[in-house]
N, C-alpha and C positions, 0 to 999 in steps of 0.2 A: 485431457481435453480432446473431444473428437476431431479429424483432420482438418484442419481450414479449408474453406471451399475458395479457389480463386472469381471474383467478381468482379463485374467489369461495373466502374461507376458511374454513375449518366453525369457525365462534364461536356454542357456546351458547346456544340461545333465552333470550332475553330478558337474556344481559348485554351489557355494553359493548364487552369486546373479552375477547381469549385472550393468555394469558401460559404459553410450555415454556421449557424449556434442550433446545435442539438439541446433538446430539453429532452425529459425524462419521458415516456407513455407509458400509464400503465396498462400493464399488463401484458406491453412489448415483452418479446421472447425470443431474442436475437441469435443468430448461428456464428461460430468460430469463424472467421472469413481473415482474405487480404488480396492485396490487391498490385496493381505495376505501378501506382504512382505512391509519392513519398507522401506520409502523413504526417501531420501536425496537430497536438492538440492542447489545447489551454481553457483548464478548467475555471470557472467564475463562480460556480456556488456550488452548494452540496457537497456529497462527499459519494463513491464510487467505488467499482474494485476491476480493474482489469485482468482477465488472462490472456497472457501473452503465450504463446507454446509451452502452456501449462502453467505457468508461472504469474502468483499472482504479485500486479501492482495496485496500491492503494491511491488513490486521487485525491487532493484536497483543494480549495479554491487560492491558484496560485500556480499548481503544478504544471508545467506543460511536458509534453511526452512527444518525442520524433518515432513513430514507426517506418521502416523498413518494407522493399515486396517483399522480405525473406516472414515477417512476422507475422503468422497466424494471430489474429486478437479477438476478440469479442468481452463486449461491457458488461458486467453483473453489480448486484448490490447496491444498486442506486438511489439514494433516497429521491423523494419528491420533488426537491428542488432543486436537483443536480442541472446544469447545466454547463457546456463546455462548448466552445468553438473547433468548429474540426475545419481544418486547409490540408489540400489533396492539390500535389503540382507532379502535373507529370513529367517526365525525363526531357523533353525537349527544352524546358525552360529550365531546370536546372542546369544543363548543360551551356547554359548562354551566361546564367549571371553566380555559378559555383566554379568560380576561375581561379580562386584562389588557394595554396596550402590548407588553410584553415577550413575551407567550405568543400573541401573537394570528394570529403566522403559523402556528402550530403546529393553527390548524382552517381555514388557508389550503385548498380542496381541490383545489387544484393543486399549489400548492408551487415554491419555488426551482428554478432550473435545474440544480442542483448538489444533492445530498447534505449535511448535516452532520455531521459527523465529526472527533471530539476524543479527546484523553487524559485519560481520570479516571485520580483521584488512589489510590493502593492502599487506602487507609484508608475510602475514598468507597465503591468495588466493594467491598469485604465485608458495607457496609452496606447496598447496593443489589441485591446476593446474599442478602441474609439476608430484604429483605423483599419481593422476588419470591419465595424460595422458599415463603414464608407465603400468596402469592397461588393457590399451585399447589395448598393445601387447601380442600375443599368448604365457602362463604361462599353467604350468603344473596343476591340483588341487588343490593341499596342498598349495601351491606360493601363486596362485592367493587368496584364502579362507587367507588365513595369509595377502596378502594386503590389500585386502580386508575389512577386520576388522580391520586392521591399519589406513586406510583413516577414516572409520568412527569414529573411536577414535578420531582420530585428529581434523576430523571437529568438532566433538560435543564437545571437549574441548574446541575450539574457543567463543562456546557459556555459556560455566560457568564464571557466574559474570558478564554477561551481560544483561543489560538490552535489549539491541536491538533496533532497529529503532519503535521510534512511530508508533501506529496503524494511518495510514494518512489517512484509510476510516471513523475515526471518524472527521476528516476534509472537507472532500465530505458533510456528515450529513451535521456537520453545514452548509454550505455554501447553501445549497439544504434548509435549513431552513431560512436559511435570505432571500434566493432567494423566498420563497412561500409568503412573503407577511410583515410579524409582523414584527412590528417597535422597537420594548422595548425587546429585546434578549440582554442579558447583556452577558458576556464570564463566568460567573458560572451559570448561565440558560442553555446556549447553551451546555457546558460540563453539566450538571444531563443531560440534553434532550438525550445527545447521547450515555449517559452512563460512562462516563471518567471524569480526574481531568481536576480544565480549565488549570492547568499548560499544561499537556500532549495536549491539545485541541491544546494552544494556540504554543505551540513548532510544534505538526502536520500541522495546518492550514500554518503557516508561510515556514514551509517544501513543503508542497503543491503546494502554491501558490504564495511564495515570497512577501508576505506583512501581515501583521496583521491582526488579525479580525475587530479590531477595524477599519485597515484605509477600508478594505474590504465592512464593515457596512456604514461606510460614503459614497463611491463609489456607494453601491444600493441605501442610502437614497436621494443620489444628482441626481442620476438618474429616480429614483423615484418623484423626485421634479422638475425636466424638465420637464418631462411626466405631471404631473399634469398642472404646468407652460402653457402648450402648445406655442400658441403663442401670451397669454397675455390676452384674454378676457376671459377666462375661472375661473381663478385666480387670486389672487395679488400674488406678492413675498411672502407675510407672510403669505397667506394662502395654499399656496401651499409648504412651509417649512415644517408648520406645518401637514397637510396631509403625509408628504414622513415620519415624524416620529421625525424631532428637536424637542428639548426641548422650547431650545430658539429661537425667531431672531438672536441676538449674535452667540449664537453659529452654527448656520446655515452660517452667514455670516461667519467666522473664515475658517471653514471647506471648503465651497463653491471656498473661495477666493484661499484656497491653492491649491483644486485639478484643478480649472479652469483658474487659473493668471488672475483673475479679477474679480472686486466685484457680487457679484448680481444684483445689478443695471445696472451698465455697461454692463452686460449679456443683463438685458432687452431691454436695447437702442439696442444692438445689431439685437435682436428679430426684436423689432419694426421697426428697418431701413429693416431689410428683409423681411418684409410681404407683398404682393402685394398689 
């Protein structure tokens, strides 16, 4: 990701910070930036992808994300109905209402190496919509600075004791690795590869993608094994199983038969009856 640019963001003389609902534009084409005050954001529709200092996060309606001055970000991948509430507080007021253990990193003016980023709950985001969008009305000072830091409260209590939604770009990894070629990626290979447990791998990937690694892996290697296949003189059946990455014949047939409703064989009569 190119270097963030630091920006300075037009917050109101004399309040604490600014609170919109970004909606998507197309054909917007936004730069890596960040900035001195602490971000918030809680997504309401669509779906999105953030780079964070290269690092990609996936958004879905529900997620909210705390950035950091330290976080270069900028939005990608948006669909059209993306929409998320962004709240920008700058240090002055965190410093008056983050008194506590729990909130204290939150006027940290650095910040974690990472991002925080969680799943609120549906019933949480209606209430956390309903009183930023009260923020968005014309409030006195003191008002708005007291909302203010109430919304933030609130969202980042949503995030105590949560785990959050799986990191799903270590799902892309894998999949970008079965896709380059190697056959014998087992799902605790592929989780060290990309840095994560293969539970969390294998919960991402299926979040991703809607099917397993495993039936995933099958899918390239069967694909893989047509490819070689061609249209029969190239390969046998068994030779070209084994090139896509089976262990066995058997188990190449098993596999073959379910994603294709018919055996391998049958595939190749097929083959053979269509070749000129």
């Amino acid at each position: 990701m190119p270097t963030a640019v630091l920006e300075t963001l037009p917050i109101p003389a004399g309040q604490a910070g600014r609170v919109w609902r970004y909606r998507t534009v197309p054909g917007r084409v936004d730069r890596p930036h960040r900035h001195l005050e602490l971000e918030l954001n809680l997504v309401l529709s669509g779906t999105a992808r953030y780079e964070v200092d290269g690092a990609a996060i996936d958004l879905v309606p529900g997620d909210g994300l705390l950035l950091w001055p330290r976080h270069g970000h900028v939005l990608r991948e948006q669909t059209r109905d993306f929409s998320m509430w962004i709240v920008v507080v700058g240090p002055a007021l965190l410093e008056r209402i983050c008194t506590s253990p729990a909130t204290a990193a939150l006027r940290d003016p650095v910040g974690p190496e990472r991002p925080l980023h969680w799943r609120t709950d549906v019933s949480q985001v209606g209430l956390l919509d309903a009183l930023l969008t009260t923020l968005t009305a014309p409030l006195d000072e003191a008002l708005h600075a007291a909302a203010l830091g109430h919304v933030l409260l609130a969202a980042c209590s949503t995030a105590a004791g949560r785990p959050g939604p799986v990191p799903r770009s270590c799902a892309h990894d894998a999949r970008r690795l079965l896709d380059d070629g190697a056959s014998d990626w087992t799902v605790p290979r592929l989780a060290r590869a990309v840095g994560t447990s293969p539970g969390t791998l294998a919960r991402a990937f299926r979040q991703a993608y809607g099917r397993t690694l495993v039936q995933y892996r099958h899918e390239v290697q069967v694909a893989r094994m047509r490819a070689a296949y061609g249209d029969g003189h190239r390969a046998t059946l068994q030779e070209a199983a084994a090139r896509a990455g089976f262990g066995s014949y058997s188990q190449f047939h098993r596999v073959f038969t379910r994603l294709h409703g018919c055996s391998p064989r049958e595939y190749a009569r097929q083959v053979a009856v269509s070749r000129p």
